[in-house]
MARLUMDREN-604076 format. One line per 8 residues: for each residue x negated, y negated, z negated of C-alpha. Coordinates in pm, whole numbers, padded with zeros to 5 digits, m for minus. Each point is the difference from the previous one (the first is absolute). Example, Ala and Ser with C-alpha at 12.3 -4.5 7.8 and 13.67 -1.06 7.14 Angstrom:
<rs>
m01230,00450,m00780 ~ m00137,m00344,00066
</rs>
This chain:
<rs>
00470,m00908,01412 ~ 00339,00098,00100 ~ 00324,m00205,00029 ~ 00292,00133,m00157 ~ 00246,m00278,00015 ~ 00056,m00093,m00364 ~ m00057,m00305,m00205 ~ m00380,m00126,m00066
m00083,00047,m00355 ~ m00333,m00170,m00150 ~ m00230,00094,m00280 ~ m00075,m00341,m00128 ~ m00331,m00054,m00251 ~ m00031,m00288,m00136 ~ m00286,m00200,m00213 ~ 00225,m00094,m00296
00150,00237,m00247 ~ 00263,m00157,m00327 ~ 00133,00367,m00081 ~ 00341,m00129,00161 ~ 00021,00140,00333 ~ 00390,m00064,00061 ~ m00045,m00325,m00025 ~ m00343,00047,00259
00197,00185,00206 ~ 00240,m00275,00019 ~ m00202,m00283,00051 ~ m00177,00243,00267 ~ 00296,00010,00175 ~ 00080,m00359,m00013 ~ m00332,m00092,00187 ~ 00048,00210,00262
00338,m00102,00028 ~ m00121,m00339,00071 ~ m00229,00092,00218 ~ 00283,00132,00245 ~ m00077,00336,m00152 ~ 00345,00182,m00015 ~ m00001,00268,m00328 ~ 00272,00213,m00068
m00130,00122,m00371 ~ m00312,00026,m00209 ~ m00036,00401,m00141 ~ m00053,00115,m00324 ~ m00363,00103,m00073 ~ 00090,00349,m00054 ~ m00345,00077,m00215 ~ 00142,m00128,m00341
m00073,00249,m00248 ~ 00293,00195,m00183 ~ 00214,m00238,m00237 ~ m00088,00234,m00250 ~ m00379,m00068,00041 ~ m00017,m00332,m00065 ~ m00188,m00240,00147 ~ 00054,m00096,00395
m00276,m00002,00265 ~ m00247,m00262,m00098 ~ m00225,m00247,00222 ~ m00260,00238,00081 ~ 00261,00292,00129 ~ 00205,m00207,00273 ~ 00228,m00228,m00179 ~ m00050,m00259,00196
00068,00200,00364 ~ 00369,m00107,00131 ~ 00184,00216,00257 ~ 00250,m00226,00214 ~ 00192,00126,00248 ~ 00077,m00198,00298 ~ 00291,m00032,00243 ~ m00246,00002,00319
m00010,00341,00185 ~ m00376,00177,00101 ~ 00162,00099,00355 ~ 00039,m00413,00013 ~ m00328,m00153,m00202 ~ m00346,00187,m00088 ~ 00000,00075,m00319 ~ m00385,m00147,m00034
00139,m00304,00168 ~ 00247,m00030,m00282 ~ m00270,00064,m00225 ~ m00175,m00331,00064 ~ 00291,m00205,00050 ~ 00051,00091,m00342 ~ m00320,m00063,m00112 ~ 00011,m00352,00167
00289,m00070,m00195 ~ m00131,00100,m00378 ~ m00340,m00133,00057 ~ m00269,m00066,m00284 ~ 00222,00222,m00219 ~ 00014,00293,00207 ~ m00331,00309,m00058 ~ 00142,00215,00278
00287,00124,00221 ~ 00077,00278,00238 ~ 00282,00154,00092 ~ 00162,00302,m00177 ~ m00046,00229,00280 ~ 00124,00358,00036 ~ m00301,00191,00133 ~ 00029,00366,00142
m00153,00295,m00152 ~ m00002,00294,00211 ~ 00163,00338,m00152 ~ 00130,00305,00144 ~ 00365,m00059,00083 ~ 00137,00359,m00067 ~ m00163,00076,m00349 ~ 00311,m00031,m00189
00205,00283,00225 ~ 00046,00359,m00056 ~ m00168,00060,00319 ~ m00201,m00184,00211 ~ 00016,00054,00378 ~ m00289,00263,00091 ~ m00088,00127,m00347 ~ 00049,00371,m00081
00126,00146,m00344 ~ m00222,00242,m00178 ~ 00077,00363,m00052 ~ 00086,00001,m00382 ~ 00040,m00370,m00058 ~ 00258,m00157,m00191 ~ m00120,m00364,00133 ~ 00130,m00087,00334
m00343,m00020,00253 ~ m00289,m00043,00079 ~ m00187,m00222,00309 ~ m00182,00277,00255 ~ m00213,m00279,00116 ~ m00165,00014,m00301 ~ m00175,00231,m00223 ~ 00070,00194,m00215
00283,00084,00213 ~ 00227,00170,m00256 ~ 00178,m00119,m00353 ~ m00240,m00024,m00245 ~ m00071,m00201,m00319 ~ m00405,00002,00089 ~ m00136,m00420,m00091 ~ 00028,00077,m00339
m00264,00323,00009 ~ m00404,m00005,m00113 ~ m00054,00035,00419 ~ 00162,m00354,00045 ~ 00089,m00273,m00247 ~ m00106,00227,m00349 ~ 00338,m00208,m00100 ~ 00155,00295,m00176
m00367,00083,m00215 ~ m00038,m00415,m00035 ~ 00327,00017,m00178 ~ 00018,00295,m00183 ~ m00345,m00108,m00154 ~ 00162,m00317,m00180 ~ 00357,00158,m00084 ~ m00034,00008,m00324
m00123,m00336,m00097 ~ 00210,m00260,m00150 ~ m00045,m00294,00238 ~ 00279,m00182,00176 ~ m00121,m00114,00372 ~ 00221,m00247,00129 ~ 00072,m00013,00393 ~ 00127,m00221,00218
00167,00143,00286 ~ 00093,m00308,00295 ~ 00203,00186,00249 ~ 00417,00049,00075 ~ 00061,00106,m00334 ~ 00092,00364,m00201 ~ 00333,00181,00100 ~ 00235,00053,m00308
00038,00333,00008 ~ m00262,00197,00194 ~ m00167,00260,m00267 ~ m00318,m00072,00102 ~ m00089,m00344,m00124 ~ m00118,m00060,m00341 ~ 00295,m00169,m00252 ~ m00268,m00249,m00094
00048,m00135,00278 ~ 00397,00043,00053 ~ 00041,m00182,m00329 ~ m00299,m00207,m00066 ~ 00082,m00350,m00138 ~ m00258,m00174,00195 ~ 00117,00103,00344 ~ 00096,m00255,00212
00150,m00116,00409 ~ m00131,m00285,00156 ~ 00265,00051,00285 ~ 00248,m00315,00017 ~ 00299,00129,m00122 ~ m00047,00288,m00176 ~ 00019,m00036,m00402 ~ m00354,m00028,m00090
m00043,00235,m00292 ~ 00086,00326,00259 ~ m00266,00149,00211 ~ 00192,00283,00156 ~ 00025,00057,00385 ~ 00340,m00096,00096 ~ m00057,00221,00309 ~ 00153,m00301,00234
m00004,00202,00357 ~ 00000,m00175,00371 ~ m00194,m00103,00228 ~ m00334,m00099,m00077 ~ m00002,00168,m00380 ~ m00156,00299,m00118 ~ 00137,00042,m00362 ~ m00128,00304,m00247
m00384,m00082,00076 ~ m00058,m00155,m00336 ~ 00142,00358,m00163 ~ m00257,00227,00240 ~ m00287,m00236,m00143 ~ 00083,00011,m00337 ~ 00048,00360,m00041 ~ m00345,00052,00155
m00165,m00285,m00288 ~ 00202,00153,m00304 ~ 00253,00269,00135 ~ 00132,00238,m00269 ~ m00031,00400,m00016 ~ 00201,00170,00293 ~ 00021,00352,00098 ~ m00030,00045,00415
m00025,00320,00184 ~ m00257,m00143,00271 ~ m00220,00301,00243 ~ m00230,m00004,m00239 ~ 00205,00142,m00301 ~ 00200,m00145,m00271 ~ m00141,m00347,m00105 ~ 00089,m00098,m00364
m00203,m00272,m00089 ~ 00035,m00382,m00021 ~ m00015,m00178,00361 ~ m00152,m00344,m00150 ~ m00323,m00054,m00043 ~ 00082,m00149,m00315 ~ 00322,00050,m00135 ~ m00098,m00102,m00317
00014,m00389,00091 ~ 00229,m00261,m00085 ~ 00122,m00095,00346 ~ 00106,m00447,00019 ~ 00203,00071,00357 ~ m00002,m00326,00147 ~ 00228,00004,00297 ~ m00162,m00272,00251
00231,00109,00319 ~ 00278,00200,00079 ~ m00176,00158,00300 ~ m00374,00136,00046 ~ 00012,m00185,00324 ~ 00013,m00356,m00088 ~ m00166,m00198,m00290 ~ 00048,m00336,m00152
m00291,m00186,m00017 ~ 00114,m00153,m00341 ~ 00141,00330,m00124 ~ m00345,00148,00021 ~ m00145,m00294,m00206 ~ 00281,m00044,m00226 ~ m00019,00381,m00098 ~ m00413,m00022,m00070
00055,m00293,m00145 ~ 00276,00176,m00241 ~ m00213,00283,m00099 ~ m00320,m00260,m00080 ~ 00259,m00238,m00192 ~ 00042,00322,m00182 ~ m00355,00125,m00033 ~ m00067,m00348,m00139
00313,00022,m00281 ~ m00098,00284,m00168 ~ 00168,00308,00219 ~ m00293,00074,00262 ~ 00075,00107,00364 ~ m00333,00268,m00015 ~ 00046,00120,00417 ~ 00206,m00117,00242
00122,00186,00278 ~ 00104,m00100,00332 ~ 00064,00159,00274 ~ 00064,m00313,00256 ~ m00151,m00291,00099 ~ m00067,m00221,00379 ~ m00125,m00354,00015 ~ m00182,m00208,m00194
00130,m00293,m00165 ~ m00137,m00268,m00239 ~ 00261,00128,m00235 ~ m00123,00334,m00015 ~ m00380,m00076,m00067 ~ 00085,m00208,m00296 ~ 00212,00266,m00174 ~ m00284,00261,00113
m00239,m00146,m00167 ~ 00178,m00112,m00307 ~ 00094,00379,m00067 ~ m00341,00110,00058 ~ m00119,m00283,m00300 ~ 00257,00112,m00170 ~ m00135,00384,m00007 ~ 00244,00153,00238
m00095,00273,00242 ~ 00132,m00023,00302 ~ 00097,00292,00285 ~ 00155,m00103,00291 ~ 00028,00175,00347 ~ m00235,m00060,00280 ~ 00276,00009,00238 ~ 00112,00185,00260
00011,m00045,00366 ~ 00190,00167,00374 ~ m00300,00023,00227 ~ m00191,m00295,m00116 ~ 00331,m00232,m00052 ~ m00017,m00267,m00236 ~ m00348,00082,m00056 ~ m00190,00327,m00083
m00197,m00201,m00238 ~ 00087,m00019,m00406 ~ 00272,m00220,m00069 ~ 00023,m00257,m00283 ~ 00031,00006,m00288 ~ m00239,00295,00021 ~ m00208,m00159,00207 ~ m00078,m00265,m00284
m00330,00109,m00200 ~ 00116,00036,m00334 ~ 00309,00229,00094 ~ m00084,00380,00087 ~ 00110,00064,00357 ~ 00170,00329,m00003 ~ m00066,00187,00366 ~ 00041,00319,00129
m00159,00344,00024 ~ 00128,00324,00160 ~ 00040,00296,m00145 ~ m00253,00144,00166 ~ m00279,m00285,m00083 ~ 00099,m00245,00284 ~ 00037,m00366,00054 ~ 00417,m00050,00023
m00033,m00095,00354 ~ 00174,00122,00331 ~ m00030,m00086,00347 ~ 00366,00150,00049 ~ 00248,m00238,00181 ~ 00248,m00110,m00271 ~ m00177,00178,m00297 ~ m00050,m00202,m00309
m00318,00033,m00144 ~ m00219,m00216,m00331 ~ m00153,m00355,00070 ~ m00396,00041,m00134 ~ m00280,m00230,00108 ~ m00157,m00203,00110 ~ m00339,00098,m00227 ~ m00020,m00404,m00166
00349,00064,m00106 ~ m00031,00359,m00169 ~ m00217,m00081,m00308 ~ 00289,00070,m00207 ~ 00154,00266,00145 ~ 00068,00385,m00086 ~ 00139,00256,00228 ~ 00277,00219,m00177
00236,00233,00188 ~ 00282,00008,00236 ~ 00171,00097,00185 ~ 00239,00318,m00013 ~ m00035,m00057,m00419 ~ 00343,00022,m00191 ~ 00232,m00247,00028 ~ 00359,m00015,m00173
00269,m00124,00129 ~ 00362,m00041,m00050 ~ 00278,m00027,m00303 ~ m00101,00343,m00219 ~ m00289,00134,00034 ~ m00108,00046,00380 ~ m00400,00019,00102 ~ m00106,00084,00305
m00346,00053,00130 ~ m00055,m00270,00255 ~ m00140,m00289,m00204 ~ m00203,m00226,00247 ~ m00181,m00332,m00001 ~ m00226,m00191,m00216 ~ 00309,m00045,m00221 ~ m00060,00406,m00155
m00387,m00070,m00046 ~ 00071,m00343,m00217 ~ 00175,00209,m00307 ~ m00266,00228,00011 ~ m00303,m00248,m00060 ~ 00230,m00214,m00245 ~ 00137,00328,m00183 ~ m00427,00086,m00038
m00078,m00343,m00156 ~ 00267,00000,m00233 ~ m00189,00371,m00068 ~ m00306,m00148,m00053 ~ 00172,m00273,m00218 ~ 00140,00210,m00228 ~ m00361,00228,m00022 ~ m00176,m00312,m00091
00280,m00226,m00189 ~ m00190,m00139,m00302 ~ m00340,m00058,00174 ~ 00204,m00193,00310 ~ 00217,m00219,m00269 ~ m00306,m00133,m00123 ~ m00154,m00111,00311 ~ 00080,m00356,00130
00355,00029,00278 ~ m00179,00007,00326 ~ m00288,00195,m00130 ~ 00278,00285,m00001 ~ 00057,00002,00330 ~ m00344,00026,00142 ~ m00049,00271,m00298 ~ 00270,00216,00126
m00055,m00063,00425 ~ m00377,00083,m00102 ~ 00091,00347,m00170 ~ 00277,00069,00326 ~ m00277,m00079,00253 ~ m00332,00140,m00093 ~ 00210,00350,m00120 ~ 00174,m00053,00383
m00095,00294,00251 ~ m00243,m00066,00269 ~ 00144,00371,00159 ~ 00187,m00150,00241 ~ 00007,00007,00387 ~ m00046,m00383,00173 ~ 00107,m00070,00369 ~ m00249,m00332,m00045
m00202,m00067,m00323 ~ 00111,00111,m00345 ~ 00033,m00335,m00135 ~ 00181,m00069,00247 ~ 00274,00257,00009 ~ m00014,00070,m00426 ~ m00100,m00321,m00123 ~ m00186,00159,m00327
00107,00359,00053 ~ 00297,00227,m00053 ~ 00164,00068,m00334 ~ m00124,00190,m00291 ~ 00196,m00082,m00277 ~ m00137,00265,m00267 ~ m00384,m00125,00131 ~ 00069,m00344,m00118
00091,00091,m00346 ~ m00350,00150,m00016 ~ m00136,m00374,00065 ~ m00064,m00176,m00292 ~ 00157,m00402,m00051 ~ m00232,m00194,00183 ~ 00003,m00368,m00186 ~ m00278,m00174,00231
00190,00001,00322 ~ m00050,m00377,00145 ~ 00357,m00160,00075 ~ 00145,00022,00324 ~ 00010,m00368,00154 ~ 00348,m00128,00022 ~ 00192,00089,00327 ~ 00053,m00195,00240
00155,m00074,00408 ~ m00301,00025,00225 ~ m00071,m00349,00110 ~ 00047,m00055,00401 ~ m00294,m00190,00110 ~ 00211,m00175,00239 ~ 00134,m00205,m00244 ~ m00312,m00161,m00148
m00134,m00369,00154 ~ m00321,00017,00120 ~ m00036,00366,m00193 ~ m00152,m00141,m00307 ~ 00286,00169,m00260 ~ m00097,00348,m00069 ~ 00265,00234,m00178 ~ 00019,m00014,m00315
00053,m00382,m00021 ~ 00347,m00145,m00119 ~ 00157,m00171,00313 ~ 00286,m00214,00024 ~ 00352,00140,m00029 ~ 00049,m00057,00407 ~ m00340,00178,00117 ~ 00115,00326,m00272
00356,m00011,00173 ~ m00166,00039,00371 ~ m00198,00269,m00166 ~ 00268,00233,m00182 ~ 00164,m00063,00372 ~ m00319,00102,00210 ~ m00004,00292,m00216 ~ 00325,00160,00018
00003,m00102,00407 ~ m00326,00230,00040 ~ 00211,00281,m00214 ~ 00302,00030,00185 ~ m00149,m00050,00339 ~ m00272,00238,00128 ~ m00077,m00214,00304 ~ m00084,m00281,m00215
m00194,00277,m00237 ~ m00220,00088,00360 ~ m00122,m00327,00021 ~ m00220,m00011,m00264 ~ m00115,00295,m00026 ~ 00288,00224,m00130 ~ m00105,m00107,m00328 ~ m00234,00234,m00082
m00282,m00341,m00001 ~ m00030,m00221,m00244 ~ 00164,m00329,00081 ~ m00382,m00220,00006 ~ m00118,00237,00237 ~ 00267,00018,00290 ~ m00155,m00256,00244 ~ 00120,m00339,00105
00117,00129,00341 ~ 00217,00243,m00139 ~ 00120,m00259,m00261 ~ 00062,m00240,00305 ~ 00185,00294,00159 ~ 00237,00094,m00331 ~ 00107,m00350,m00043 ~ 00089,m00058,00347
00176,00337,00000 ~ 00180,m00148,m00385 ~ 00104,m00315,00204 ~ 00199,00186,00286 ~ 00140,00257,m00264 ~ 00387,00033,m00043 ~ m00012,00055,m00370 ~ m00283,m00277,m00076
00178,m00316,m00176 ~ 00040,m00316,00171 ~ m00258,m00187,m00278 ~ m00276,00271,00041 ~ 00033,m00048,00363 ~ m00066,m00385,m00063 ~ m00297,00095,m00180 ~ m00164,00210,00230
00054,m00230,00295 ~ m00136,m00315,m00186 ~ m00320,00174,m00104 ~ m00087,00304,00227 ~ 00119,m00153,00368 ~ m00118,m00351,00009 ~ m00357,00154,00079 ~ m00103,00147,m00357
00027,00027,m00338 ~ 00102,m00339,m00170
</rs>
C-alpha cells in the first residue's frame, strides 16, 4: 500500500437503502462530521445508467455505497485507520467500509513509444519494432494463426451470423481517431468514464502525459479484442486481414483510469457494476475485458460476483511482474474463481517468465489459484499505438493475452447464441469457460507443473467452437478474501462464515498487506498454501512481523497485540 499524499477517500456500504442516496450521502457526512471526522465532499456514484435508459442503479447493484472524500492526508493517517474511525462513527447502520485505494498494476512503461530502448525494427516492416529478448524476434502478425490462438479460423467460422456480442472493455479508454478501433466503440451510446471530472458519457483516452502515466494502453488492447482490417508490410509479407479477434463486437469502453498504472478501487467496481446494471435492464454486457487489476477489496468481490449471476464473462489479466515485484502470482480480480485469469505464453510454447534483471514478465500461479485460468499469447504480438494508425510489434504483458481469451468467448457466444440465451445467467459463464478450457492446448512447455504455469491450458479458440453448450456445469461458489486465521478467537470461525464488519475490515487489510509486500508474502508460505494449513508458528511469526510493519494501520496493530502477544490466541 503506497502513500501518495492525497486526500483519504472511503467506499462506504451501508445496511439501509431508500433509493435517495443524496440525501444518504448527506446524512453520511453529517455523522462523521460529528464524530470529528473532517469531509470535504461526498462523490457521485458514477454507475448510474444512461438518462436515456431509464431506471437508476437499484438496491441490489450498489445504491446504497457512498464515496466521501475527506480532508485528512494518507502521508498523515492510515487509510485503514480512517476506515474504522469511520465505521465507529456510523455504527449499526454501516455493512462495510474501506478505503478507495489506488492499487498498482504493473505494465511495461514504454509500450506506447515508437521505439522502445533495445528493440530492433524488422527488415520490411511498416510497424516500428520488435523486443529481441523475445521470440519471434521480427514484426509479425503470428497470435492470430491455427499454430497459436486459431483466433483468425475461430472468427472467420462465425462471420456470417447475425448475432450482436456485446463487450465490455475496462481499461484507459479508445483514442478518437486511430483507424484501428472499431466505431462501435468510438460512438457507442453506452460508453462511459468513471474518472472524477471527466463528462461521463466519453470513454476516450485523453492521452494526459507526465510522470507516473502511461496513456494509449487502452487503444493497443482494444485493437487486439476488436481491431479493424489493416494492411502492414511485416517480414513475413503483406498482412491484410483484421487484427481483432473479433471485430465483429459491440465494444461498451468503460474508461476506469487514465493510466494503466494505477486503478481506483471504486472505479473497478463501479464499471462491473455498470455493465451488470446493464445486463440486468435489458442491454447485456456478454464478455468483459480487462486488462488490469492489483488488490483485493471487499468492493471488488461483490461486483465480481454480481456480474457472474448476472451471466457476464469475465477476462481479466493475471498480472504482470519485474523479477518477482509485487508478486509473480495472479493478481485480482483474476485471481477470483468465477473470473478467467488471462496469463501468458511465449511464442515458442513457454511460461511468460524471465529471470532477466529488470525484464517484465506474466504473474501465473500459485496451482490453488489457477483453476480458472487460460494461457493466451504475448509478448512481441501487435500493438497500436499513437493518433492515426501506428502498430508496432512489441505488445507485452498479460494485458495482450486478456483480448485474446475475451475476443474467443465472445466467438463462442456468437457460435452458440440461441442455445446460451436460454440457459439460466451464470449457467453461461461456466458453459462458455467449459468450451475455452477443455478445447485449451496441453502442448505447452512448463518450468514447474502445467497447472501451474497454464492454469487449464493455452488457447484454442476454433477447438472450443467444436465443444458443444454444456448446461450441467455446477456453479462456481461465490468469491471471496481468503480468511487470515489470525483473526479468528479461539479458531472456531471457519471461512465462509459472515463476520462482523470490523473482523472483514482487518481482513480486506491483511490481504492487500501480504500483496504489496513480499516479505510479509514469505512468512506464510509465499502463498502458494492454503491459509488452514500454514502452522501456528508461522502465523505467530506473520502477525508479529504485521505489528512492526510500516504500512500496517494503527487499529490492526491493536488487534494483533491484544490477541496474539499476551501469550495466545484470545
Amino acid at each position: 500500500m503506497n502513500i501518495y499524499n492525497q486526500p483519504i477517500e472511503l467506499i462506504i456500504e451501508q445496511k439501509v437503502f431508500s433509493g435517495k442516496s443524496k440525501q444518504e450521502g448527506g446524512g453520511v457526512a453529517k455523522r462523521l462530521e460529528a464524530a470529528g471526522i473532517e469531509v470535504d465532499d461526498v462523490l457521485k456514484n458514477a454507475a448510474r445508467l444512461p438518462v436515456q435508459l431509464g431506471k437508476p442503479l437499484g438496491k441490489n447493484m450498489g445504491g446504497a455505497t457512498t464515496y466521501v472524500r475527506t480532508k485528512v492526508l494518507d502521508a498523515v493517517m492510515n487509510p485503514w485507520d480512517m476506515a474504522h474511525l469511520s465505521a465507529k462513527a456510523l455504527g449499526s447502520s454501516l455493512k462495510f467500509v474501506e478505503p478507495d485505494m489506488l492499487t498498482s498494476f504493473v505494465a511495461d512503461s514504454n509500450m506506447d513509444v515508437p521505439f522502445k530502448k533495445g528493440m530492433q525494427k524488422g527488415k520490411k516492416a511498416d510497424g516500428d519494432s520488435f523486443d529481441p529478448d523475445w521470440q519471434p524476434k521480427r514484426n509479425a502478425v503470428w497470435h492470430l494463426g491455427n499454430d497459436f490462438s486459431q483466433l483468425k479460423a475461430a472468427r472467420e467460422a462465425v462471420a456470417n451470423l447475425p448475432h450482436t456480442i456485446r463487450i465490455a472493455h475496462l481499461d484507459t479508454g479508445y483514442n478518437k481517431t486511430h483507424k484501428l478501433l472499431p466505431d462501435t466503440a468510438k460512438t457507442n451510446v453506452l460508453q462511459r468514464s468513471f474518472i472524477a471530472g471527466e463528462t461521463d458519457n466519453d470513454a476516450h483516452d485523453r492521452y494526459v502525459n507526465g510522470l507516473g502515466r502511461m496513456p494509449g494502453h487502452g487503444t493497443g488492447t482494444l485493437a487486439l479484442l476488436a481491431g479493424k482490417s489493416v494492411k502492414l508490410a511485416t517480414d513475413d509479407g503483406e498482412f491484410n486481414d483484421f487484427l481483432g479477434g473479433a471485430p465483429f463486437a459491440e465494444v461498451v469502453c468503460l474508461r476506469i483510469s487514465p493510466t494503466v498504472i494505477l486503478l481506483k478501487t471504486s472505479a473497478f467496481a463501479e464499471a462491473l457494476n455498470y455493465a451488470t446494471a446493464l445486463t440486468q435492464g435489458g442491454t447485456p454486457i456478454h464478455v468483459l475485458s480487462m486488462s488490469m487489476g492489483g488488490a483485493p477489496s471487499r468492493a471488488w468481490t461483490a461486483a465480481v460476483n454480481r456480474a457472474y449471476e448476472a451471466g457476464i464473462t469475465m477476462v481479466t489479466a493475471a498480472g504482470n511482474n519485474y523479477n518477482g515485484a509485487p508478486t509473480r502470482h495472479v493478481i485480482y480480480p483474476a485471481r477470483y474463481d468465477r473470473v478467467i485469469a488471462a496469463c501468458g505464453v511465449t511464442h515458442d510454447l513457454r511460461p511468460y517468465f524471465s529471470s532477466k534483471l529488470g525484464e517484465m514478465a506474466g504473474c501465473f500461479g500459485p496451482e490453488r489459484h489457477m483453476n480458472a485460468a487460460l494461457a493466451a499469447f504475448t509478448p512481441n504480438t501487435p500493438w497500436a499505438y499513437g493518433n492515426a494508425g501506428g502498430v508496432d510489434f512489441a505488445g507485452a504483458g498479460t494485458s495482450s493475452a486478456t483480448p485474446q481469451i475475451a475476443a474467443a468467448a465472445a466467438i463462442y457466444y456468437r457460435k452458440n447464441f440461441e442455445v446460451l440465451n436460454a440457459l439460466e445467467p451464470w449457467k453461461r459463464v461456466e458453459a462458455i469457460r467449459y468450451a475455452l478450457f477443455k478445447s485449451a492446448s496441453k502442448k505447452g512447455k512448463p518450468m514447474g507443473t502445467y497447472r501451474n504455469d497454464f492454469g487449464n491450458g493455452i488457447l484454442q479458440a476454433f477447438d472450443a467452437l467444436k465443444v458443444g453448450v454444456n448446461s450441467n456445469r455446477a456453479k462456481t461458489p461465490p468469491d471471496e478474501t481468503p480468511w487470515f486465521p489470525i483473526l479468528n478467537t479461539l479458531f472456531k470461525t471457519r471461512p465462509g462464515v459472515a463476520q462482523a464488519p470490523k473482523m472483514e475490515m482487518f481482513n480486506t487489510e491483511l490481504a492487500q498487506l501480504v500483496f504489496y509486500h513480499p516479505e510479509l508474502r514469505a512468512l506464510i508460505n509465499n502463498d502458494e498454501r492454503p491459509y488452514e494449513r500454514v502452522s501456528q508458528k508461522k502465523w505467530r511469526a506473520f502477525s508479529a512481523a504485521v505489528v512492526e510493519h510500516h504500512a500496517s494501520s494503527n487499529t490492526l496493530k491493536n488487534y494483533l497485540i491484544a490477541n496474539w502477544h499476551a501469550g495466545k490466541p484470545k
